[in-house]
N, C-alpha and C positions, 0 to 999 in steps of 0.2 A: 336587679332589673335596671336600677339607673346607671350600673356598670357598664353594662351590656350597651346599654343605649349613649352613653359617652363613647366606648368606643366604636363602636359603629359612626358615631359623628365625626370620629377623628379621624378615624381610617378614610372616609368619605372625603376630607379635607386634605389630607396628606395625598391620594389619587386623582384628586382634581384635576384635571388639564389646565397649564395655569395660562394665564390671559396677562396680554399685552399691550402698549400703543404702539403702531406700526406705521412709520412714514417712508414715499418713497422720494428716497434723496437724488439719484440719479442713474442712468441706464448706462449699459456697458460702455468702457474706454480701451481701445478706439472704437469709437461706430460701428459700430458692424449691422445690418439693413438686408433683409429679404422682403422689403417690403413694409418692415417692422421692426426696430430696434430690437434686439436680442439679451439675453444677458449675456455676461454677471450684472445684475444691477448692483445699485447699493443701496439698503433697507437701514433705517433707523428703529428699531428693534427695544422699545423702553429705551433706553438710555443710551445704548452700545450700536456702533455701526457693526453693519455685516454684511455679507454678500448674499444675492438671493438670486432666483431663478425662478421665472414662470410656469408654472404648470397648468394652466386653467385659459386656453386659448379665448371663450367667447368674453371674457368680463374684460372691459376697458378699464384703463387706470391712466392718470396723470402725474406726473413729477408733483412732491407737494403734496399727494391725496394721502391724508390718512385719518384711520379705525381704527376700532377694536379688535382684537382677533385672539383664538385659541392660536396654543401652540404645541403642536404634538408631538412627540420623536418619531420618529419613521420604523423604528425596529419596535415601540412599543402600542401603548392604547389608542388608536386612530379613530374613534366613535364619534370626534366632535372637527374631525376633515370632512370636507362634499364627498367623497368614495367609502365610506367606514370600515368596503370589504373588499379594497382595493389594496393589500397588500402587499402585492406581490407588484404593482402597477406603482407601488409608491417607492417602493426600494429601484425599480429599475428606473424612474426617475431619478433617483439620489445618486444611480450609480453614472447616469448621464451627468447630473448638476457637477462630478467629481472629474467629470471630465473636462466641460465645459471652462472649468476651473485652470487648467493646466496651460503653458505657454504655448502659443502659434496652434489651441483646439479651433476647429471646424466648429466655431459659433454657430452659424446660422442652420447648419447638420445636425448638431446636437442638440439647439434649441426648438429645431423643427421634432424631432422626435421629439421631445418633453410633450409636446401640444399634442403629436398622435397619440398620445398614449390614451388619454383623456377624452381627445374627441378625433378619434378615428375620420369624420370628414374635413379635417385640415389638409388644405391643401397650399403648397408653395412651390417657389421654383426650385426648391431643394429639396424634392421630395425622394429623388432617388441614395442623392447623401442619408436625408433623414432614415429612409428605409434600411437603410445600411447599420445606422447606428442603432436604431432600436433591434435588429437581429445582435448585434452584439451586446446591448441592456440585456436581452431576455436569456442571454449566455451566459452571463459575466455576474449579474447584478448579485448571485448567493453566495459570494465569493468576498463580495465589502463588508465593511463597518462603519457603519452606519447612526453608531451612538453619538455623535455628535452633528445633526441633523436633525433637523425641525421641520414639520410642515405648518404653516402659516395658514389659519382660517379664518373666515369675519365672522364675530359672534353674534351681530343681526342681523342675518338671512339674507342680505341686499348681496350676496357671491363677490364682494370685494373680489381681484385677484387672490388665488391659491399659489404662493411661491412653497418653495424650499430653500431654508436657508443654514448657512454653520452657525452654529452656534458656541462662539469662541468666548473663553473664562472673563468676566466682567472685568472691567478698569475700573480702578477708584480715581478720586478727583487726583490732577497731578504728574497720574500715567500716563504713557503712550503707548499704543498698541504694539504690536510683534511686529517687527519689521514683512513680514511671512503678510500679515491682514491687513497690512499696509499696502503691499504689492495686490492684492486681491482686490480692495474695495477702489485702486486704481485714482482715480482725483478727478479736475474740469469740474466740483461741484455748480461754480457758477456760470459756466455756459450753454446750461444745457435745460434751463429754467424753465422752459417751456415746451417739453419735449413730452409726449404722454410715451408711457413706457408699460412693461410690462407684455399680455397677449395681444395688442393692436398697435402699434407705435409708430408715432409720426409727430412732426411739429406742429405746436396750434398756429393756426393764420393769424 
């Protein structure tokens, strides 16, 4: 019986969604603006920088602000994201973040889809781009790979922003990233200090 009941504790612990500190260091380079800064941002993620992407249009967020949050892969256990039974709404996300990623993408097209996905009454001046790219998410998106992709959730209830982010192999003290995540996470950390970012984005007064 206390077999049983060890492993059952272990297994429990081994499937955890594991938890992070999530800070946001700064919003996409060069600017790119519908009204709202767009990504790729760039997420400090525990330890490791990364690249992230909005999916959660109403929750404001700031340069600076950071929580707690789940971290779930996109192809796996999603119960501790805001959608639990948005699976198929979280991959075609990933398959936009994959874009969005890519040189001279339609930012503000693809980051508008990200937000319809989620809440359908988003509205931009780019809604007919957006429209376009989410008909090619809902194409395209069974076709990626997606194990190296995370969704970003706040584990106190307060809807922190929902990004999506890579999740690229850790650095020890010493190293430097991949030339490759260096191009991604892009630079300008300190001019941009006061920018909220994320689903609402604009500079503070």
């Amino acid at each position: 019986m206390r077999t049983c009941l060890l492993l059952a504790l272990f297994a429990s612990v081994v499937t955890a969604t594991p938890v992070s500190t999530v800070l946001i260091k700064n919003v996409g380079v060069p600017l790119a603006s519908n009204g709202y800064y767009v990504a790729p941002y760039t997420l400090l993620v525990g330890s490791t920088l990364t690249s992230g992407m909005c999916i959660d249009y109403p929750d404001p967020g700031w340069i600076g602000d950071t929580w707690t949050a789940y971290l779930s892969y996109v192809d796996q256990d999603l119960s501790d994201t805001y959608h639990p039974g948005g699976t198929v709404k979280y991959k075609e996300a990933a398959w936009l973040f994959e874009q969005i990623l890519q040189p001279k993408s339609d930012r503000i097209g693809i980051q508008g889809a990200a937000w319809s996905l989620f809440d359908p009454a988003f509205k931009t001046s780019s809604t007919e781009s957006a429209a376009t790219w989410l008909k090619e998410a809902a194409l395209d998106y069974s076709s990626g790979d997606y194990s190296k992709l995370q969704i970003v959730s706040s584990v106190n209830g307060t809807h922190q922003q929902e990004f999506i982010i890579v999740d690229p192999p850790p650095t020890t003290a010493g190293e430097t990233p991949e030339p490759a995540t260096v191009a991604l996470l892009g630079g300008a950390f300190t001019t941009l200090a006061f920018v909220r970012v994320g689903c609402r984005v604009f500079r503070r007064s």
